[in-house]
Structures are given as C-alpha cells and as structure tokens.
Phi, psi and omega in degrees: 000137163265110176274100170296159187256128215119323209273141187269104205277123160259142157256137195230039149211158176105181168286336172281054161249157179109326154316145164272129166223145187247143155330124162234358171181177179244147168236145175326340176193010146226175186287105175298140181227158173211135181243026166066015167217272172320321199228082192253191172324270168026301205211064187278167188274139210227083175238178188261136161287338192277008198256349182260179157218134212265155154234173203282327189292123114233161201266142174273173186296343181275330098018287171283352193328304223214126194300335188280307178303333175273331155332304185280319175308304188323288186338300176311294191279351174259015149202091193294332156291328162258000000 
C-alpha cells in the first residue's frame, strides 16, 4: 500500500482505534499520523500500517497547516452531518 501525506487513515488497533488520522510523514517501517489533539504535528503518532485502514479522504496541504485545522477536517469527515 501506498500512502500519501494528507490522506486519512482509520486505526483499527490499538489505544487510537477506531481514530482518524491523517499522514504527516514516513519512518522506516511505520507511518507518522497526526489527529491534531492527542497526536499533534509536534508529536506525531508513530504506527505498523497493518494496524490502519486506508479511507477515500485525503486533507489538502492547507488542511495540515495547523493541529486545529486538521482537528476540523477529521471532525467534518467523522460526522459528516453535524
């Protein structure tokens, strides 16, 4: 699988599961993720891909700027109606 920085990740192991995460980088053999609170830019979250699940979403680069913005995207795409 390939992954882009942006594209919106579910984890589906783990104490994040169940979480939205977006790519904010590659480590040799796991993915950096960030969901702009627990995990921010800062401090990205460090996981095994076989622990993700890929979604249809990816966040433009304008989108990642800032931990609040990505807070809102995720948010937007985990309740698309409120």
């Amino acid at each position: 699988m390939e992954y882009v920085k942006g594209q919106v990740l579910l984890s589906t192991a783990g104490h994040d599961k169940g979480e939205l995460m977006a790519v904010t980088g590659f480590d040799e053999k796991r993915i950096l993720l960030c969901n702009g609170k627990s995990h921010k830019l800062e401090k990205p979250k460090a996981k095994n891909p076989k622990h993700l699940r890929e979604t249809e979403f990816v966040l433009s680069e304008h989108s990642m700027a800032t931990n609040r913005s990505i807070r809102k995207q995720l948010n937007k795409i985990a309740n698309p109606g409120g």
